[in-house]
N, C-alpha and C positions, 0 to 999 in steps of 0.2 A: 631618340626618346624625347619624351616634353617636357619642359620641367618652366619654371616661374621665374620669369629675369625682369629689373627695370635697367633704365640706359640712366638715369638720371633723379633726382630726389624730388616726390611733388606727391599727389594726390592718388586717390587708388587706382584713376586713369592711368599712370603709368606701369600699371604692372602687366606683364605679356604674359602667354605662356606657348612656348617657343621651341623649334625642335631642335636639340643641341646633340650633340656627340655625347654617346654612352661615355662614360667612366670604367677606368679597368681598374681595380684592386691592384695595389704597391704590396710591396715588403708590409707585413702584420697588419693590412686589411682585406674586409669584405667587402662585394658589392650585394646589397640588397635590393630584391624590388619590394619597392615601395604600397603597402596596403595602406596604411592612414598616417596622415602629417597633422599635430595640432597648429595650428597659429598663437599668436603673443600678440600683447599690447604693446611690448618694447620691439616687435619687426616693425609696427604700423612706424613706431618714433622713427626708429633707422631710416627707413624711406622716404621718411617725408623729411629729413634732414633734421632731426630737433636733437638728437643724441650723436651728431658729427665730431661733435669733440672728446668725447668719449667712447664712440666704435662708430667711426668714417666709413664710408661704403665706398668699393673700388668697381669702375662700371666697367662693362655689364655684373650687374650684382644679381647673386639667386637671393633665397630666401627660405628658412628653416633651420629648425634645430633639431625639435622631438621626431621620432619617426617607430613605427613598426612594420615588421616585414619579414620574407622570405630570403636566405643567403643563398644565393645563385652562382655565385662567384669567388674562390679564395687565394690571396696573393702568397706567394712565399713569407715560411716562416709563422703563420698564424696559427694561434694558440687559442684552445678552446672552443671554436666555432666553426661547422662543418657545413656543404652547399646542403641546405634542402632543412636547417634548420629554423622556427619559426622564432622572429628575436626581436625585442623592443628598445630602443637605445635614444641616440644624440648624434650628432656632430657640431663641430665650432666653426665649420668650413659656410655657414648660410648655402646648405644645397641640400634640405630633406622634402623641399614643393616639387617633386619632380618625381619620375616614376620608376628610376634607379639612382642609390646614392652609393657612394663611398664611405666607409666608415669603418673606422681602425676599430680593431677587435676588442681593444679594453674599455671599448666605448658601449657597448651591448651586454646582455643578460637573458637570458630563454624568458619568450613568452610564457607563463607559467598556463597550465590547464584550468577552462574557466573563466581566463581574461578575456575580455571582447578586444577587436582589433581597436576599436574608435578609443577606447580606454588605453592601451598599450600606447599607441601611438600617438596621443594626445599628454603622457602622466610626465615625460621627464622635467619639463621648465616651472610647469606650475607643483609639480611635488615635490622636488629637489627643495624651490624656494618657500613652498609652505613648510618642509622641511626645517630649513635653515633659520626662517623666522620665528616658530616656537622653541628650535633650541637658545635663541640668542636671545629670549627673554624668560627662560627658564620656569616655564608654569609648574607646578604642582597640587597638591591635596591643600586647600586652607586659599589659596589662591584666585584672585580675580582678577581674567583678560580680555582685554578687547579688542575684538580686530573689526578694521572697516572694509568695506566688501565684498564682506562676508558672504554671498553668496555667488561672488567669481570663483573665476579659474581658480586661482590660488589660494583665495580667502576660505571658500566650500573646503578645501582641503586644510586650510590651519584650522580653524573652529575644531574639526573631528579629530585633529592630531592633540589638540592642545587638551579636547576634553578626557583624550585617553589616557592623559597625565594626570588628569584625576581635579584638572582646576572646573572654576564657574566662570563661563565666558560667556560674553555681550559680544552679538553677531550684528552690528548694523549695517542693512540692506531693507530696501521698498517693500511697502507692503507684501507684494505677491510673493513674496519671498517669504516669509516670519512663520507658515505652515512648513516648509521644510526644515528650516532651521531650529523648530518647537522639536521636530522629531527625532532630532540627533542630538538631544540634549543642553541646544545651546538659548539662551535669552535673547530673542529678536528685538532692540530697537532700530526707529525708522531714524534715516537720516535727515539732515537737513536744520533750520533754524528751532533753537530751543534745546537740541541735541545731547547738550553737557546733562544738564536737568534732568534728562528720560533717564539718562546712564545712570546716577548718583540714585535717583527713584530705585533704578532696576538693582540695583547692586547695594544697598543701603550707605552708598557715599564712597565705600573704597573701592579704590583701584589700584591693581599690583602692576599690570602689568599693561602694555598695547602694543598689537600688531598694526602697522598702517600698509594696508596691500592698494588703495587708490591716491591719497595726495590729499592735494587738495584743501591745506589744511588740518590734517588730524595731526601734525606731530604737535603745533602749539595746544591742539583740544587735548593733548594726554598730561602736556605737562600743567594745564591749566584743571586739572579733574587729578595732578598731585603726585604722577607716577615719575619715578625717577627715571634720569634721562638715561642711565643703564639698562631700564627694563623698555625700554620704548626702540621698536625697531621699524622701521620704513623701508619699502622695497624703490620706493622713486620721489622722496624728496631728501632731494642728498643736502640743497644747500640749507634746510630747516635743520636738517638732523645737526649739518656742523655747524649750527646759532648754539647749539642747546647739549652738544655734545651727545648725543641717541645715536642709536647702532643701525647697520645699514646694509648687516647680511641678507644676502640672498642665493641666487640660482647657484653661483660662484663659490659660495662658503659649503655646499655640498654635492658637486656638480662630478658624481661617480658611479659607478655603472655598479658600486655594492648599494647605495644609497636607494641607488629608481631600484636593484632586484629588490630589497625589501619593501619597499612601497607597493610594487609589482604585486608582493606575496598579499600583502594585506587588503588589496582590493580583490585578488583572485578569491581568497577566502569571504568575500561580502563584510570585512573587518575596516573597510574605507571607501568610501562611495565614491567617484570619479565624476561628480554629473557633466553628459554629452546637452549641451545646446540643440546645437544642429550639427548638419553634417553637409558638407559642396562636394561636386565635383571638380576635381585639379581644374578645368576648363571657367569655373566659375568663383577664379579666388579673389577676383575686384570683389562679387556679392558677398563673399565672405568676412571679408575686411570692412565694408560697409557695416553690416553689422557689429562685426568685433568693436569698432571704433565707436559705437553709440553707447558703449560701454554698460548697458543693461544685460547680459547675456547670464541668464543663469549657467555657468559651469563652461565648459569648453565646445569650442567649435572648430573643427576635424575636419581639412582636405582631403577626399580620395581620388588616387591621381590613374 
């Protein structure tokens, strides 16, 4: 089978895609083949070694987490999932860029009726963690939050979570962005210099709450715009948040195959929009990454292998 391996940590030069030995299903897993894999901003880091000290990479290393697919194959002992079902899940193992994975059965959830493959196979990393970051700064009705991002992977997906708790959220993302995000309820400002100012404009000064889904500076802009550093939570700037004491849940804090099924449900009902970027083929996942890593992409971008 083919699947995405680097030998070494560097640029998207080094990633192959390579013909390795199928995998066989253990004791309480499946193998799936693989319809669509999303990619992450945190594989691009893995690779290029910037997150070694906190998940090192052992070479030859794949690469993936999200996946959906077809179960072809079932190990002794598994529970719940049978060959020929259609199922959207995870693994922890970096092996979903490939076109058969392994993946233990409490790891999956039925594709629900409805769902597109690019959607299923793309929802676990960036839903879990848009997830995880509107729980952990707790919006509601009366409520004002901000997330930057806002129209990534992950950001596109808190803005709509966080409005369905009934708060008023500031979605900062580029121009070309602010017509989608008018139509899901949320207040587009643009990033960049001047930033704090637009926010205070759009929100008449208060802020309850902020999501930081890019860096870069936003956890000093939340606490400088007066939100406490309990209600401020950041997906990747771990050493700002522990200056300021802000929270720092993410994929981790709800990273379970009840969590993606209800996420599953709510996009299959048109109740959470998933937006696809683009889409590569397995064969073309340097081009993929290339893009991911300009970090403009509206929504997710989906190998099919």
């Amino acid at each position: 089978m083919k699947a995405v391996r680097f030998h070494e940590y560097g640029g998207i030069d080094v990633l192959r895609v390579e013909e390795v030995e199928r995998p066989v299903p253990g004791p309480g897993q499946v193998l799936v083949e693989v319809r669509a894999a999303g990619i992450q901003p945190g594989e691009a880091m893995i690779r290029q070694g910037a997150r070694h000290g906190r998940w090192p990479a052992t070479f030859p290393s794949g690469q993936g987490s999200d996946l959906a697919g077809l179960v072809v194959e079932v190990g002794p002992q598994v529970r719940g999932v049978a060959v020929g079902d259609e199922v959207l899940g995870f693994t922890h193992r970096r092996a979903s860029h490939a076109e058969f994975v392994v993946v233990d059965d409490v790891q999956l959830t039925p594709r629900p009726e409805g769902l597109s493959w690019d959607v299923a196979g793309s929802l676990y990393v960036a839903g879990t963690t848009a997830y995880a970051t509107v729980f952990a700064v707790d919006p509601g009705p009366g409520d004002t939050v901000v997330v930057s991002g806002a129209a990534g992977g992950v950001g596109s997906l808190a803005v709509q979570l966080a409005r369905r708790r009934g708060a008023t959220v500031i979605g900062l993302a580029g121009e070309p962005n602010h017509a989608w995000l008018k139509e899901r309820g949320v207040v587009p400002v643009a990033y960049g210099e001047g930033v704090a100012e637009r926010i205070r404009r759009a929100c008449g000064g208060k802020v309850d709450a902020f999501i930081d889904t890019f860096g870069d500076g936003y956890v000093e802009l939340a606490v400088e715009l007066g939100v406490r550093p309990e209600r401020i939570n950041t997906i990747c700037a771990w050493e700002a948040a522990a200056k300021v004491g802000a929270r720092t849940d993410g994929e981790g804090a709800a990273a379970c195959a009840v969590v993606l099924g209800e996420l599953a449900r709510l996009a299959a009902r048109g109740e959470l929009e998933v937006p696809i970027a683009r889409t590569y083929p397995l064969e073309q996942v340097r081009e993929a990454f290339r893009e991911l890593e300009q970090r403009h992409a509206h929504g997710k971008i989906v190998l099919h292998p």
